[in-house]
C-alpha positions as CSV (number, residue, x, y, z in Angstrom):
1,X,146.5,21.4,85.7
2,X,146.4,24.3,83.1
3,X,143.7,26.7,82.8
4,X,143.3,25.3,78.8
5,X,143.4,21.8,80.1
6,X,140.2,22.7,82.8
7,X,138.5,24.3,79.4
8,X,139.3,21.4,77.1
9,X,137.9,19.2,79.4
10,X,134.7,21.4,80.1
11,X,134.2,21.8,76.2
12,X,134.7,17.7,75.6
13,X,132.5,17.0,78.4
14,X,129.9,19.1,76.5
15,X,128.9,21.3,79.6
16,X,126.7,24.6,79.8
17,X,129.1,28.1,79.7
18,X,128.4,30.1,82.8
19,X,125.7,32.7,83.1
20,X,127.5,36.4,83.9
21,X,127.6,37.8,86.7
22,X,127.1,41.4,85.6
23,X,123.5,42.1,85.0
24,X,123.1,43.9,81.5
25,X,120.2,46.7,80.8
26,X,117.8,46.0,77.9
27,X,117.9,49.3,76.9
28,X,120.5,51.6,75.8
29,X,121.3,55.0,77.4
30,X,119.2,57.6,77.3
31,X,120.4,61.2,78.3
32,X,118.5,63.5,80.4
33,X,117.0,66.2,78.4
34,X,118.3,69.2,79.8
35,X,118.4,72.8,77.9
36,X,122.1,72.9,76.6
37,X,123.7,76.6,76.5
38,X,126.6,75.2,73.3
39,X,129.5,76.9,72.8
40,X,131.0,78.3,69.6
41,X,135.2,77.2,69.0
42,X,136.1,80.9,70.2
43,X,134.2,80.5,73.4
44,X,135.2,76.7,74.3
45,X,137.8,75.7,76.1
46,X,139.4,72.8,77.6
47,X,137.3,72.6,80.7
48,X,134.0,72.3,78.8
49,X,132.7,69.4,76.7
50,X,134.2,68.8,73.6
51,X,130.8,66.8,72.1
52,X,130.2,68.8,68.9
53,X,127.0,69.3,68.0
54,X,126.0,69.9,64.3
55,X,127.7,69.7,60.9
56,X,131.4,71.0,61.7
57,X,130.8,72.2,58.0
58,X,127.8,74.1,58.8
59,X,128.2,78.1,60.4
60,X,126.1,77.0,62.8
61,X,128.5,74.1,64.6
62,X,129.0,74.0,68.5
63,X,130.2,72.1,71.4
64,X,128.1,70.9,74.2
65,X,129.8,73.0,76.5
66,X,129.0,71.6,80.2
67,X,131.5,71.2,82.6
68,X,133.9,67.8,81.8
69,X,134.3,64.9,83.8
70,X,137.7,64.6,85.5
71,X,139.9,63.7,82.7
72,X,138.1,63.2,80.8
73,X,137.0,65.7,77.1
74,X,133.2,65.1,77.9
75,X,130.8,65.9,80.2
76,X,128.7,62.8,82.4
77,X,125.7,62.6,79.5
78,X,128.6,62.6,76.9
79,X,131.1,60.2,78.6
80,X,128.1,57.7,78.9
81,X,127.5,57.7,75.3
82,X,131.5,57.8,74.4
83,X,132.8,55.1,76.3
84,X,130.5,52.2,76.4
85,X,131.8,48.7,76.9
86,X,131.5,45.8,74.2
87,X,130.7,42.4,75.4
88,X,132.8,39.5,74.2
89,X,130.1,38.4,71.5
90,X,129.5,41.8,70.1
91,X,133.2,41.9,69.7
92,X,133.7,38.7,67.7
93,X,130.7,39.2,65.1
C-alpha cells in the first residue's frame, strides 16, 4: 500500500489531520537589547556581522558588527531574525 493510497483513504474517510509535534511560540523573536558598537564598511570584515543598520544611502550606514556565527554572515541575534522557518500553511497562502 502506497503512502497516497493511506492518504486517499484518510481524506475519503473524512478523518481529523494530526496535531504537530513541534510546539510553536505565540510570539515572534525578540532580540536582547544590548549596546551595539556598528562598524563603518572600512572597519568591517568578514568575521563580524554583516546586518546593516541604516539607509545604505545615508552617510551614516553601518553593520552590526558582533562576532558571526560559524558560517554563517550574522551574529546569534541576527541569524534568529534571518533564518526563520515557514510552516506549510504560511507557505501555501
Amino acid at each position: 500500500m502506497t503512502r497516497n493510497a493511506v492518504v486517499g483513504k484518510v481524506h475519503r474517510m473524512g478523518l481529523p489531520k494530526r496535531q504537530s509535534p513541534i510546539v510553536r511560540s505565540d510570539k515572534p523573536f525578540e532580540p536582547k537589547r544590548r549596546k551595539l558598537s556598528p562598524l563603518t564598511f572600512a572597519n568591517w570584515d568578514r568575521n563580524k556581522c554583516s546586518w546593516p543598520i541604516g539607509d545604505p544611502r545615508s552617510p551614516d550606514f553601518k553593520f552590526c558588527g558582533e562576532p558571526i556565527e560559524e558560517g554563517k554572515p550574522y551574529c546569534t541575534s541576527h541569524c534568529k531574525m534571518a533564518y526563520t522557518t515557514v510552516n506549510k500553511d504560511e507557505q501555501a497562502a
